[in-house]
VEXPADREN-380563 format. One record per residue: y, z, x of N, C-alpha, C, O in turn; residue in one letter. Coordinates in steps of 0.1 Angstrom, whole numbers, plus 5000, padded with zeros to 4 digits. Each point is the difference from the previous one (the first is absolute). Layout:
N
YZXYZXYZXYZXA;...
***
This chain:
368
156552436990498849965008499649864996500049964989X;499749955024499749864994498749984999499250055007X;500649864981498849945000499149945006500449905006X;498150124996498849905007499850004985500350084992X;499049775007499249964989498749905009500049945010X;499350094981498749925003499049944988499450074992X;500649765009499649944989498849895002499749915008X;499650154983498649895000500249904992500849994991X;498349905012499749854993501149945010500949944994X;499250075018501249905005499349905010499750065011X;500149824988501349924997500049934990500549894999X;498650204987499949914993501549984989501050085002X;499149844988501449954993500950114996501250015003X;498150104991500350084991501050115016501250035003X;497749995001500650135010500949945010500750085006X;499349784997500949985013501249974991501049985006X;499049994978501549974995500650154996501250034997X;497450085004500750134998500650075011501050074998X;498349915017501050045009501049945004500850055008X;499649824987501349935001501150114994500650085008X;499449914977500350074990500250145005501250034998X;498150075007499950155005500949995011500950085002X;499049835006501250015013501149954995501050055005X;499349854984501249994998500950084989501250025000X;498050014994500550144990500450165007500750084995X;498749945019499750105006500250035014499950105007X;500549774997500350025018500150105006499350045009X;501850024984500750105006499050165001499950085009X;499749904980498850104998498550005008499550115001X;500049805003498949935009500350085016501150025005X;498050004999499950055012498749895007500349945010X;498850054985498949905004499149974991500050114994X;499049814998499049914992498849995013500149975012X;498850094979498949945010499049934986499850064989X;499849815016499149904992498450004997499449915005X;500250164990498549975004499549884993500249964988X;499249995020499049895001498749955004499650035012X;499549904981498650015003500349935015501249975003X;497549995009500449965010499949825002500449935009X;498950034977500249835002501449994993500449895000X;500350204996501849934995500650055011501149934999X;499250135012500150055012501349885005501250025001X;498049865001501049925003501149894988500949925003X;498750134987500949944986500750095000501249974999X;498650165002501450114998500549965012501049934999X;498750105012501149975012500949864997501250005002X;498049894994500949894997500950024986501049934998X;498750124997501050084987501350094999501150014994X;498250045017501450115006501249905005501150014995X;498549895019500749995006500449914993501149995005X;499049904984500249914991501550084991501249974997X;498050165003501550114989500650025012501249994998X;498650025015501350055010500649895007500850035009X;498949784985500749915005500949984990501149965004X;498650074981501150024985500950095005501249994998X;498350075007500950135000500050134990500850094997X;497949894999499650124989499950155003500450094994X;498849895018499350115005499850005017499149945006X;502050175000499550015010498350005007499350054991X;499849925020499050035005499650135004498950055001X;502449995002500050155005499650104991499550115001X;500849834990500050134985498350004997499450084993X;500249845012498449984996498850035006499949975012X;499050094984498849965013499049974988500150054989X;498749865016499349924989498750115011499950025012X;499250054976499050075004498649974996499750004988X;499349975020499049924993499050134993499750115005X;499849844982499150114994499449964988499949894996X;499750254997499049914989500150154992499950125002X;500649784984500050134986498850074999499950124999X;499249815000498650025001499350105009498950054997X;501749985012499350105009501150135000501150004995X;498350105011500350105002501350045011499750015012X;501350004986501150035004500549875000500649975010X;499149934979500749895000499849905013500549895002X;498650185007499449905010501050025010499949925010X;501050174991500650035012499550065010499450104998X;500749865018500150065008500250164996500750054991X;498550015018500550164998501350075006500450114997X;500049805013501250075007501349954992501050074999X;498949784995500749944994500450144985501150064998X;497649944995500050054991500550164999500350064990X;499849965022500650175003501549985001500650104998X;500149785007501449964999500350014988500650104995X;499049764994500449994991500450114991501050014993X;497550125007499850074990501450115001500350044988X;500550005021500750045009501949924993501250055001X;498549834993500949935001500749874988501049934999X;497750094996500149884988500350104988499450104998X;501849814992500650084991499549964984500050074990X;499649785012500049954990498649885001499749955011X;499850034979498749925001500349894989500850034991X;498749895011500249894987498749915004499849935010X;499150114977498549955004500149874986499550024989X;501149855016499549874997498749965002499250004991X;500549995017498349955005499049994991499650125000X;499749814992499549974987499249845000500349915008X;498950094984499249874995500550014989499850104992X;501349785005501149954989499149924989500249984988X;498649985022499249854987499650014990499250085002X;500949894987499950024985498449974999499450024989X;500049945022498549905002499250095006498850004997X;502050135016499150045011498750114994499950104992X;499149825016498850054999499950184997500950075006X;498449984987500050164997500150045010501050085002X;498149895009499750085015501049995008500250115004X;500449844999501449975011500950094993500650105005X;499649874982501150064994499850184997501050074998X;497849975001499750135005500650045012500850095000X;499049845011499750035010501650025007500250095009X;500649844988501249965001501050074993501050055006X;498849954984501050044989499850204996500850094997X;498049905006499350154996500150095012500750095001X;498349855006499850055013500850025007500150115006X;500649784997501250025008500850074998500650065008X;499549954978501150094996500350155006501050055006X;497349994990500250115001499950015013500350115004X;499349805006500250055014501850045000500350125002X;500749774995501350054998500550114995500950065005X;498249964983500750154998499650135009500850105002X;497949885003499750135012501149965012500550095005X;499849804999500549965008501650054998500450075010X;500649914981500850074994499950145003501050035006X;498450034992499950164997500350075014500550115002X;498749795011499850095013502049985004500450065010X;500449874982501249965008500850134994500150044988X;500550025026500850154997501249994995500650104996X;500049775005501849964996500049954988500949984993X;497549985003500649914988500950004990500250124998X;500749794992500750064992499749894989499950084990X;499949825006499549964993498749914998500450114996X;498749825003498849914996500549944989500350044989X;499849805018500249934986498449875000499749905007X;499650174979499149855001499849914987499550064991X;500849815008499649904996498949964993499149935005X;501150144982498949964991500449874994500149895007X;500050134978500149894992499950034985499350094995X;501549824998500150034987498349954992499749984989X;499750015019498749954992498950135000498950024997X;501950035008498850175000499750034985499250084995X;501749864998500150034984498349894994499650054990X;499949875013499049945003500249924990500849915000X;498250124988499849934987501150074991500749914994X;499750205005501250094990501049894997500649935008X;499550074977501149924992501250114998500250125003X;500549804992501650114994500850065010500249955011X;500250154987501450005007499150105014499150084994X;501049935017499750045011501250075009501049945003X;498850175001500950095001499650055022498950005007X;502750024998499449995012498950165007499150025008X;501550044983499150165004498450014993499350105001X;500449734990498450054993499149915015500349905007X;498750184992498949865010498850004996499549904995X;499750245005499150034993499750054990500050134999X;499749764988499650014992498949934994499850014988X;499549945019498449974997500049854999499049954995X;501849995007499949835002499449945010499950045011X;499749824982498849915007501449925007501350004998X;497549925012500949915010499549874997498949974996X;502349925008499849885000498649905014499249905000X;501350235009499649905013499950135011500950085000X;498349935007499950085010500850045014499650055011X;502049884983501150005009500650114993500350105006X;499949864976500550164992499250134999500450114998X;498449845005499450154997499950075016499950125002X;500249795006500250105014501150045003500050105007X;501149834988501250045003501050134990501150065001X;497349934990500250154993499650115007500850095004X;497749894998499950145013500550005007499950105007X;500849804997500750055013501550064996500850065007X;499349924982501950084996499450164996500650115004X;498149884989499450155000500150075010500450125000X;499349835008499650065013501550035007500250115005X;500949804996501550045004500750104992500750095004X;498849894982501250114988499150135004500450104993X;498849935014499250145000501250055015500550125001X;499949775009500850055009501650084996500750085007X;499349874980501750064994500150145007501050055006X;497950024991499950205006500250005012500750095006X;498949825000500150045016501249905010500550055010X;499949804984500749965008500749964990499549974989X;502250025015500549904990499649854998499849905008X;500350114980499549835000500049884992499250024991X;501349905008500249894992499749914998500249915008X;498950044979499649894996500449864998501049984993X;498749955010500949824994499049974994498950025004X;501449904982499149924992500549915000500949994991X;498949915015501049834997499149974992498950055000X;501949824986499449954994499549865009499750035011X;500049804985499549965010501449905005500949954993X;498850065024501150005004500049845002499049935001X;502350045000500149844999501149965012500650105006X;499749764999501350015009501150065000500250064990X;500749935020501350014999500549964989499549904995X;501850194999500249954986501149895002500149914991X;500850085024501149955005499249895011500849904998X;498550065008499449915007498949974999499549905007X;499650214983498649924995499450005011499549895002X;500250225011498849995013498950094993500150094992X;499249865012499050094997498749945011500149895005X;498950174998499250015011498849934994499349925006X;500450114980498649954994500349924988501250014997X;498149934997500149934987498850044989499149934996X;501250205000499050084988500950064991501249985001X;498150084992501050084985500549864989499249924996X;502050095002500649904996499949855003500349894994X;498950145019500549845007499149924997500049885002X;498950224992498749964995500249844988499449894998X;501850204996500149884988500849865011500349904994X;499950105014501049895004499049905006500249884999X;498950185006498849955006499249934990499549905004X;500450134982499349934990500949914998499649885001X;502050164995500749884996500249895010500349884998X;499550195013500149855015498749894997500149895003X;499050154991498849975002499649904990499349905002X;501650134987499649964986501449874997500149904993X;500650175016501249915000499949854993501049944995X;497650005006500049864998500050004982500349924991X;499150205009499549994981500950004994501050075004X;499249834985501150034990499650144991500750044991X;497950035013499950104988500150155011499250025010X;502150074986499650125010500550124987501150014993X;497650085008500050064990500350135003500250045012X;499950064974500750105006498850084998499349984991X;500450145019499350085001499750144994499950095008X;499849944978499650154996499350054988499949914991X;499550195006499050084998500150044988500450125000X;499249814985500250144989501549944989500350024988X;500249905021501849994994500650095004501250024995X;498350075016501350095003499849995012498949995004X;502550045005500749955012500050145008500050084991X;499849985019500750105009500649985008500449895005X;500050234996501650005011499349905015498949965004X;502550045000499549915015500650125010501150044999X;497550015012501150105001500249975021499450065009X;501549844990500349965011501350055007501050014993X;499050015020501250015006500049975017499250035008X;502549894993500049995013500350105010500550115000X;498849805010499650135013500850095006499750095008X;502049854987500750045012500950124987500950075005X;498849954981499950124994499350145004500450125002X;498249814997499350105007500250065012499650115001X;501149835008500150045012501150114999500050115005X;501249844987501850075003499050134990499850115006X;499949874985499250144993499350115007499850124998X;499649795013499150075002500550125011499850125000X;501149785010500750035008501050155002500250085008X;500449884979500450124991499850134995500750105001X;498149884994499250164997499250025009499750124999X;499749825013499650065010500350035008499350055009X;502449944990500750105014501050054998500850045009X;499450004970500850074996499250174992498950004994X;501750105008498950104996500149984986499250074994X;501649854997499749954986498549914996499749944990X;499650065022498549904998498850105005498949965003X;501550174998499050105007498950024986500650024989X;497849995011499250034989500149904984499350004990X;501949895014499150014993499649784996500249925009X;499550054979499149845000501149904993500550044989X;500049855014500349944996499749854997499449935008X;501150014979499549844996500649905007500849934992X;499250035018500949875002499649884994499649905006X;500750124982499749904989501349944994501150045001X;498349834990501649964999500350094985499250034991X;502050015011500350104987500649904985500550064991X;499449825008500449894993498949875002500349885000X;498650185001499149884998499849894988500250004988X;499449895022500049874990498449994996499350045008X;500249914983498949994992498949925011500649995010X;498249954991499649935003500249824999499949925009X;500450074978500449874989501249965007500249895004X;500750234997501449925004499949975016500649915006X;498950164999499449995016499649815001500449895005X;498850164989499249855000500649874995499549895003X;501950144989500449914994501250005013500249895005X;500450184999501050025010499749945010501049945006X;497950045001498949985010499949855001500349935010X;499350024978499649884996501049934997499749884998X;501650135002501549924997500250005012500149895006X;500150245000500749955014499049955015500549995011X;497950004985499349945009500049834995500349915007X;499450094985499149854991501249914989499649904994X;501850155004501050004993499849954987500649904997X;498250214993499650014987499250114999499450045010X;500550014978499650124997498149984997499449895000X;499950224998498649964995500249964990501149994994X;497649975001499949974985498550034998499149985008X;500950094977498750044995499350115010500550025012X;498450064984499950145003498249985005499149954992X;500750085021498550005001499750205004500750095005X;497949914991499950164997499750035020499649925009X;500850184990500150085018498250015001499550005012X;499750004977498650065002499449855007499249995009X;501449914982499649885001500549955015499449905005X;501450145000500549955011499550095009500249965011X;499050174989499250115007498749915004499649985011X;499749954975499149985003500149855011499150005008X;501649914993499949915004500650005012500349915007X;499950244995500550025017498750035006499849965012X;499450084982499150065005498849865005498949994995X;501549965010499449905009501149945010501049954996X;498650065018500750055009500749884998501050004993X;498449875015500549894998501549984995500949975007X;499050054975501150004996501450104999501049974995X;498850155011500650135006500649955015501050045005X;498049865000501049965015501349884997501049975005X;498149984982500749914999501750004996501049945005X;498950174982501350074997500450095007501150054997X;498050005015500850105008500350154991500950095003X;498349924988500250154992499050085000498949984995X;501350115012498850144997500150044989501050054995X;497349934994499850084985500750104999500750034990X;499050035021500550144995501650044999500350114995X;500249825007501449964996500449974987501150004997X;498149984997500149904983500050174992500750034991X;498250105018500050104989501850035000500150104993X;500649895010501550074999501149904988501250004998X;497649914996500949924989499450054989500149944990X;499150205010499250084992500050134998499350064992X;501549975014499950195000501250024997500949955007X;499650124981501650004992500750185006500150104994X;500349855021500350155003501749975002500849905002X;499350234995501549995003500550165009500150114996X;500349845017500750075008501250054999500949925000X;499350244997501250065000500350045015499250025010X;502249974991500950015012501250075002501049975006X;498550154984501350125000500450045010501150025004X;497450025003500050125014501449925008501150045003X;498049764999500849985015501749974994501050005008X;499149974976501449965001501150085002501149965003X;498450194994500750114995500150055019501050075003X;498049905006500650015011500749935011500550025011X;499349844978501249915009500949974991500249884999X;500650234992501250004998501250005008500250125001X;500749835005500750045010499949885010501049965007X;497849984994500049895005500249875000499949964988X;500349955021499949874993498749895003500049885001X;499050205000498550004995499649964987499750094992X;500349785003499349974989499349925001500049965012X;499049984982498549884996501049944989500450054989X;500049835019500649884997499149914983498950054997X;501449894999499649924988499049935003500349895004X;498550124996499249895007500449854997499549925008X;501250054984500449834994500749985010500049895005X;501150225002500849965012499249955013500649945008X;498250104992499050005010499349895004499749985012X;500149924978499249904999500449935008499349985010X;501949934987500849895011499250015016499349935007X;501550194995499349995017498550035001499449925008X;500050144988498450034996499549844999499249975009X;501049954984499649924997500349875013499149925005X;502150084999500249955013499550025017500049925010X;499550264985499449985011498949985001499349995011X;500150014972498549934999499849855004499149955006X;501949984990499849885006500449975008500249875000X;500250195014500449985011498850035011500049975012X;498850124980499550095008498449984994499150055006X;500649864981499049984995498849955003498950014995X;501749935017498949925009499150085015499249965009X;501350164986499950065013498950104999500250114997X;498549845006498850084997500050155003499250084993X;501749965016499950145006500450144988499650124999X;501649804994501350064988498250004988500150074991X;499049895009499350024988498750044998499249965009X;500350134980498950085005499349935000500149894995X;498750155011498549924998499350024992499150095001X;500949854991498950014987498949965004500049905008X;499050164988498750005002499149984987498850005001X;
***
């Protein structure tokens, strides 16, 4: 029997490089994709689609973009709509999230929480389903140091920012579905461009640091950034990992119940990040060490936060000494040729498409 799938957060980066990925891993398997979408992206997804069906990515036919809202009660569908789908959709993939390391408590409740669980009642009314795959994050582990395992979540840990701690209740709230629907977790660590052409939609996470080094570029002094004398893992990876991963256990019954790290399983430190970063942006390494608290505090006047283009809250992750294990996902993409590339391979093009693309107000968040 073929697949319907139906995916939220579209048209934003994450989910329209994931139905690329799902139709091209799966064609044959696909019977139809329906998109939900709030109704002001209505006309960005339509221009999205037809953009993948002049590539040649993705037929139009295979698609219908449905306008709605996580937030409400049957996902904001139409009721006749919603009596088709329930009838017919096999697979769910709930992206749709407030990603900002910044966003306000209340939105990010509202969004991240709320919505959620409108999705999971929403899930439950569909009679075919066969799996639920949703998109947490390896930060549910919050403040927790040491080795981090993909089956622990709750264990009584504080959060950095009100993006981790909602994005905890809301995995609470999915791992309670294991009993009743199949279902599968993704935890990306944070996700960065293409590891092979360096696209990427936004300029945050990582890019954070490129943004200081563009900025500072003039100083002969660029220092290296961390906390204590000790370094933590960098736990970055490119997007188009996440995607063949993900792609994988959610439409193989080897990804049914249960959570995985899409973390890099060979992480590089912060120090060497920074030094890797700094050679191949500025071509010299830092020198001398300024403390992350000290660089906390002097974010904290906006002014100079617009100026380097860095959200504070970005600096706590050159601070928290966690280390992500990744038994679950490697041990199920044995067999594959699914791996998370070296991030040092990654840089070249990352870095080129930062400076091709640096000027481009839209690619970068707004700091406030």
């Amino acid at each position: 029997m073929k697949k319907t799938l139906l995916l939220t957060g579209f048209p934003g980066f994450l989910t329209s490089n994931l139905l690329e990925q799902l139709y091209d891993d799966h064609a044959d398997e696909i019977d139809h994709i329906y998109l939900l979408v709030l109704l002001s992206e209505e006309k960005l997804a339509y221009n999205r689609l037809r953009q993948f069906a002049k590539e040649g990515k993705l037929p139009l036919h295979k698609c219908t973009v449905l306008a709605g809202d996580i937030t409400q009660v049957n996902i904001g569908l139409d009721p006749d709509i919603q009596e088709k789908l329930a009838a017919k959709v096999t697979h769910v993939f709930h992206l749709a999230a407030i990603y900002d390391l910044a966003v306000p408590k209340q939105i990010a409740e509202r969004v991240n929480i709320h919505g959620t669980a409108m999705v999971n009642d929403w899930v439950q009314t569909l009679s075919s389903i066969e799996r639920y795959i949703y998109f947490s994050t390896a930060y549910v582990s919050g403040k927790r140091e040491g080795r981090i395992y993909e089956h622990e979540l709750d264990v009584k840990q504080t959060f950095r920012n009100h993006y981790e701690h909602t994005k905890f209740i809301a995995e609470l709230l999915v791992e309670e579905l294991k009993t009743k629907v199949p279902t599968t977790i993704i935890r990306p660590g944070i996700v960065k461009g293409h590891s092979k052409t360096g696209e990427t939609i936004k300029f945050d996470g990582l890019y954070f640091m490129l943004n200081m080094y563009d900025t500072l570029s003039f100083s002969p002094f660029i220092p290296y950034l961390e906390e204590g004398g000790r370094s933590p893992e960098g736990n970055f990876v490119p997007n188009d990992y996440v995607l063949k991963a993900t792609s994988y256990v959610a439409m193989n019954d080897i990804g049914a119940d249960k959570t995985y790290h899409l973390t890099d399983p060979n992480p590089y430190t912060m120090i060497e990040l920074q030094k890797m970063l700094a050679q191949a942006y500025l071509g010299r390494a830092p020198k001398g060490v300024i403390p992350v608290t000290l660089i906390k505090n002097v974010l904290a006047f906006a002014p100079i936060r617009k100026w380097l283009q860095v959200e504070t809250e970005a600096m706590d992750y050159f601070t928290i000494h966690s280390s992500y294990d990744t038994s679950q996902i490697t041990n199920d993409l044995t067999g594959t040729t699914i791996e998370c590339v070296d991030l040092a391979e990654t840089v070249g093009p990352m870095i080129e498409f930062y400076r091709k693309y640096k000027d481009d107000n839209i690619k970068h968040i707004a700091i406030k």
